[in-house]
DSSP file (Angstrom, degrees, kcal/mol; ACC not computed):
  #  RESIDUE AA STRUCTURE BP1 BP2  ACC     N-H-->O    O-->H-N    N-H-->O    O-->H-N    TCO  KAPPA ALPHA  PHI   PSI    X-CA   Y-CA   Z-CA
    1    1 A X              0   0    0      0, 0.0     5,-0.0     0, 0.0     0, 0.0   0.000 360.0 360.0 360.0 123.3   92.1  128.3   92.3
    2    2 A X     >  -     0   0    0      1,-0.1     4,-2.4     4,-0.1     0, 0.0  -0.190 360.0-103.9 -64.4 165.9   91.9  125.1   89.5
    3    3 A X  H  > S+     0   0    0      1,-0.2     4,-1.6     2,-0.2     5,-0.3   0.876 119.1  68.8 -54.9 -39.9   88.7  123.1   89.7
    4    4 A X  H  4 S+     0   0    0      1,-0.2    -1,-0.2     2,-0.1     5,-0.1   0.853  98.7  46.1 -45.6 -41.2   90.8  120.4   91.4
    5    5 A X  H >> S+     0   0    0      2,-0.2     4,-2.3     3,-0.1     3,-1.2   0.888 107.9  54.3 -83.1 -25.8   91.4  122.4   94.7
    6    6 A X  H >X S+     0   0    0     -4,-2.4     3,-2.1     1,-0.2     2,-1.9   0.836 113.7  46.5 -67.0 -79.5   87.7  123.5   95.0
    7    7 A X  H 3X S+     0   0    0     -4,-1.6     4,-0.6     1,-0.2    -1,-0.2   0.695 114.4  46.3 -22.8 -16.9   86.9  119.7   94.8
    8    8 A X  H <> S+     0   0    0     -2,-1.9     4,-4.0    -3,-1.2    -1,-0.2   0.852 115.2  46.9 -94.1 -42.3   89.4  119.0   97.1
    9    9 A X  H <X S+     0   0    0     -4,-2.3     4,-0.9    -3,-2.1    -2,-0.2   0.800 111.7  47.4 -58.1 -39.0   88.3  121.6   99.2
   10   10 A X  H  X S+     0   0    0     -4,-0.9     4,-0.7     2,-0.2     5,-0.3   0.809 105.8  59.1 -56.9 -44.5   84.8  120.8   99.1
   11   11 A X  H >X S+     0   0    0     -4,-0.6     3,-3.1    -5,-0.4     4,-2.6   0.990 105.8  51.0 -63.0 -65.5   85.5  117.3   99.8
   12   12 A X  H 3X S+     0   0    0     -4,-4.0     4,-1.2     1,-0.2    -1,-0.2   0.788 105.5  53.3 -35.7 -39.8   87.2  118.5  103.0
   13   13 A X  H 3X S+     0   0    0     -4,-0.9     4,-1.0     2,-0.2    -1,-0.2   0.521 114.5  44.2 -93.9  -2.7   84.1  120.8  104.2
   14   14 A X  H <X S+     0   0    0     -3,-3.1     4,-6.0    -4,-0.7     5,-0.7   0.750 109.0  52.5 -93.8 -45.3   81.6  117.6  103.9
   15   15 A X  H  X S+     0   0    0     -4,-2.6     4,-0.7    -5,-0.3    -2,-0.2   0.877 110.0  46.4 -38.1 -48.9   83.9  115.5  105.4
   16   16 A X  H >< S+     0   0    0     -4,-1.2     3,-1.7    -5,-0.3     4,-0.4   0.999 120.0  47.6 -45.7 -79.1   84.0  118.4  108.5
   17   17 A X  H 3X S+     0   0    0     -4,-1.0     4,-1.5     1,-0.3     3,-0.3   0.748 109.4  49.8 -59.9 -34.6   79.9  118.2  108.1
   18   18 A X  H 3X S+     0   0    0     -4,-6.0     4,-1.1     1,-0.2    -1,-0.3   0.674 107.6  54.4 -89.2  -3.5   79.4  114.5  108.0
   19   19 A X  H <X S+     0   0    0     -3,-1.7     4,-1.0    -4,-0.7    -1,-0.2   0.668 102.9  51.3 -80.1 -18.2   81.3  114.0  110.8
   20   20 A X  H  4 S+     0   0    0     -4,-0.4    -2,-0.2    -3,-0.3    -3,-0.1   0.670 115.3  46.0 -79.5 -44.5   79.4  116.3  112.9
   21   21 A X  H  X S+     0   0    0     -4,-1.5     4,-1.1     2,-0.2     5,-0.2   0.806 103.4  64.3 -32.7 -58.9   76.2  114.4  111.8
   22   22 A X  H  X S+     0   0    0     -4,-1.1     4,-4.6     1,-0.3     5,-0.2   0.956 109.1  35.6 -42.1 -66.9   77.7  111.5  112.3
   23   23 A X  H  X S+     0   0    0     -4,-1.0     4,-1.9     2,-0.2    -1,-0.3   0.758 110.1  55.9 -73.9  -1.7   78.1  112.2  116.0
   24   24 A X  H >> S+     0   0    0      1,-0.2     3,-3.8     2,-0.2     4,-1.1   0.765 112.0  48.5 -79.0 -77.8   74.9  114.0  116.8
   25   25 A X  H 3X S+     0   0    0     -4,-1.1     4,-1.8     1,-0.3     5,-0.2   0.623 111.7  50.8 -19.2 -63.8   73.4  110.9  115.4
   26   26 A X  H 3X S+     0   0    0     -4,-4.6     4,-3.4    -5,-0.2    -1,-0.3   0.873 110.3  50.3 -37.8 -40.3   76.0  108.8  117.8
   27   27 A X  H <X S+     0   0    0     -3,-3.8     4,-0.8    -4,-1.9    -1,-0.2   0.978 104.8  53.7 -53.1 -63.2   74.8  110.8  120.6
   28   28 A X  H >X S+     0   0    0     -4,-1.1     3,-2.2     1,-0.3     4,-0.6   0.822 110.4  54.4 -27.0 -79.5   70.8  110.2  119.9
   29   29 A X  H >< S+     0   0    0     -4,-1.8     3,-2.0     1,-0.3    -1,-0.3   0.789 104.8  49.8 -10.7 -75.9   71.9  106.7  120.0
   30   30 A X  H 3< S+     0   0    0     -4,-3.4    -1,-0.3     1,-0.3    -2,-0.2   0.780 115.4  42.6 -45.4 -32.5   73.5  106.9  123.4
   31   31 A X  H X< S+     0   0    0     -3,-2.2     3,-1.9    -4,-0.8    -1,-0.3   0.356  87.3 154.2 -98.7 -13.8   70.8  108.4  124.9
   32   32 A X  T <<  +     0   0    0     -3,-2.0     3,-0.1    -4,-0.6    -3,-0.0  -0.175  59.1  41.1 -62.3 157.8   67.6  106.7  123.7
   33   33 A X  T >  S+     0   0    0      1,-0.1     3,-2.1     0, 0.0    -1,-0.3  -0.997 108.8  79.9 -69.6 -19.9   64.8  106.3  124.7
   34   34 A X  T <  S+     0   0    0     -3,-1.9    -1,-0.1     1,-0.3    -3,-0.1   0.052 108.6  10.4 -75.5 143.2   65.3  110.0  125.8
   35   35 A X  T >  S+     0   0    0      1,-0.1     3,-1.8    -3,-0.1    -1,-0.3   0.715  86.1 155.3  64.2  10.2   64.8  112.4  122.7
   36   36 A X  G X   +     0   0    0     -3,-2.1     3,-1.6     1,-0.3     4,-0.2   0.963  60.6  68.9 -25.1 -80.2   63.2  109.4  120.1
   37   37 A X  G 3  S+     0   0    0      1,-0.3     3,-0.4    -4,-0.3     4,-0.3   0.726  86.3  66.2 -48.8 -25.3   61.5  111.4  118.1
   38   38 A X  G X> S+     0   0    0     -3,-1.8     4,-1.3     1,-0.2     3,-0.5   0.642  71.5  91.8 -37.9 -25.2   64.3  112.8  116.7
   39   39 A X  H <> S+     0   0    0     -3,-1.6     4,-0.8     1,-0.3     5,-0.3   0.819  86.1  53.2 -57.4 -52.6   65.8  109.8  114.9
   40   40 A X  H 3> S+     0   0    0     -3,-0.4     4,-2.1    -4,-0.2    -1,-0.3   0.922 114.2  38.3 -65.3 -39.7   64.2  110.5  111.9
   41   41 A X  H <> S+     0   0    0     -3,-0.5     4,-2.2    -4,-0.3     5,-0.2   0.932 123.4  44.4 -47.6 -64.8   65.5  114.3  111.5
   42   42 A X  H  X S+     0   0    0     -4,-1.3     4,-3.2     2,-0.2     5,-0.3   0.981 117.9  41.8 -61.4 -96.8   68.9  113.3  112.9
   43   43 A X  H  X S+     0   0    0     -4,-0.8     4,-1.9     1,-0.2    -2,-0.2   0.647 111.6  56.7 -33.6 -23.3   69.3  110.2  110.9
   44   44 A X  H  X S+     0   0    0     -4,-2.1     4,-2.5    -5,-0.3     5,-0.3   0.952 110.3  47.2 -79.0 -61.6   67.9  111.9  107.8
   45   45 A X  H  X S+     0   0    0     -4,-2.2     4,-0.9    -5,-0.3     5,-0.3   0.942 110.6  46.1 -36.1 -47.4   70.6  114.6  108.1
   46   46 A X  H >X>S+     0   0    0     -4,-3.2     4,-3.2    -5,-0.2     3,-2.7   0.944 108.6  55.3 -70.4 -52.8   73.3  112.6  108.5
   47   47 A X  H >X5S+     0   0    0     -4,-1.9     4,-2.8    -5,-0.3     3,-1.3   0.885 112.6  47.6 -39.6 -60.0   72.2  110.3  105.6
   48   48 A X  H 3<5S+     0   0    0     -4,-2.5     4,-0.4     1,-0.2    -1,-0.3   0.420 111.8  48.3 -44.9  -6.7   72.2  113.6  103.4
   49   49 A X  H <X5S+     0   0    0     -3,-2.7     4,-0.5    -4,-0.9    -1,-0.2   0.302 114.0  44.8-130.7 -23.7   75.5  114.8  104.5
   50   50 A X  H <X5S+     0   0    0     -4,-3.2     4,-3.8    -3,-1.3    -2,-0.2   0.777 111.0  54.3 -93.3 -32.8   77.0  111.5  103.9
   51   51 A X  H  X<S+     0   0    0     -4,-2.8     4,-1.2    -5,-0.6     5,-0.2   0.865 112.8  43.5 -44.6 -43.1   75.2  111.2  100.4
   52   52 A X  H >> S+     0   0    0     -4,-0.4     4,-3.7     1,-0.2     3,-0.7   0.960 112.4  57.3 -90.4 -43.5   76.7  114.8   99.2
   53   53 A X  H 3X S+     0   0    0     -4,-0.5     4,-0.9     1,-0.3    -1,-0.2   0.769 109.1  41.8 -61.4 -26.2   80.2  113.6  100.7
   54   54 A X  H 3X S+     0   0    0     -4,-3.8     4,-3.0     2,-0.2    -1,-0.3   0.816 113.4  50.9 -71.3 -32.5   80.4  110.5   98.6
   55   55 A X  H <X S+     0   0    0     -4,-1.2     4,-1.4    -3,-0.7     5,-0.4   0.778 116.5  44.8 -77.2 -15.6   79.0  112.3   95.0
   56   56 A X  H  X S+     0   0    0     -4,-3.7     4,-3.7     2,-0.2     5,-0.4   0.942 110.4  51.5 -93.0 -23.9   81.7  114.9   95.6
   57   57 A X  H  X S+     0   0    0     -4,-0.9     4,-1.6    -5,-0.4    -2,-0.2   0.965 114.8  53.9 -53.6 -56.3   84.6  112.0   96.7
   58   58 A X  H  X S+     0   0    0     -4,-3.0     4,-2.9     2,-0.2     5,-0.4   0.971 107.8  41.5 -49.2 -58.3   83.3  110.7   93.3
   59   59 A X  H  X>S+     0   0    0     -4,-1.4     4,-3.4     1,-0.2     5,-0.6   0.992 113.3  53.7 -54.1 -59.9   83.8  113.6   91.3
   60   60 A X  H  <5S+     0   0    0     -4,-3.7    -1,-0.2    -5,-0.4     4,-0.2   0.881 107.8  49.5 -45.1 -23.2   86.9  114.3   92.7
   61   61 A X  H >X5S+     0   0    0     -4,-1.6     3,-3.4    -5,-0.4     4,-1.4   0.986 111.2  50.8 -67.7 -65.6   88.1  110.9   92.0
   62   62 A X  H 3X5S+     0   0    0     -4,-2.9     4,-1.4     1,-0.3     5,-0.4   0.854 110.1  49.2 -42.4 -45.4   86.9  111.3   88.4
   63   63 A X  H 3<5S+     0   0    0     -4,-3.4    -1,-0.3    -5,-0.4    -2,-0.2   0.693 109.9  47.0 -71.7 -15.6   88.7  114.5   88.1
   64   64 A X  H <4<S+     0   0    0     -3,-3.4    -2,-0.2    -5,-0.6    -1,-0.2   0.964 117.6  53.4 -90.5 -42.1   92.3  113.0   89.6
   65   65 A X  H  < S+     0   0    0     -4,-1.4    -2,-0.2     1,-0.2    -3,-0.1   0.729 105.3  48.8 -35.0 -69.1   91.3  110.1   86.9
   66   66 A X     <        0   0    0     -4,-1.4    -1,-0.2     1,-0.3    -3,-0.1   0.503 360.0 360.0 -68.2 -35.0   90.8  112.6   83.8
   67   67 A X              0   0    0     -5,-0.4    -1,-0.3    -4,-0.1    -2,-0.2   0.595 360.0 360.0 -84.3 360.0   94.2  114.3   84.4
């Protein structure tokens, strides 16, 4: 498999993961006060999970870029 499809592929399996963060997050939200003390945990996760999905959206870009 070229470097391009793992990137692409990768891109795909954060995308999956920060979407899944995304809603748990949503959920918390919906539900407060109930379960507060999670926000930081929740929110930190999603923030990490959106962070990786944008440096790999970057590379990949740089790589479609470079061809």
């Amino acid at each position: 498999m070229s470097d391009f499809k793992k990137l692409q592929k990768k891109v795909r399996t954060l995308q999956s993961r920060a979407g899944t963060a995304k809603m748990e997050l949503h959920d918390l939200a919906e539900d407060l006060p109930v379960n507060w003390t999670e926000i930081k945990v929740v929110a930190k996760k999603t923030f990490d999970a959106i962070a990786e999905l944008d440096a790999a959206k970057r590379e990949l870009s740089a790589s479609e870029n470079s061809s």
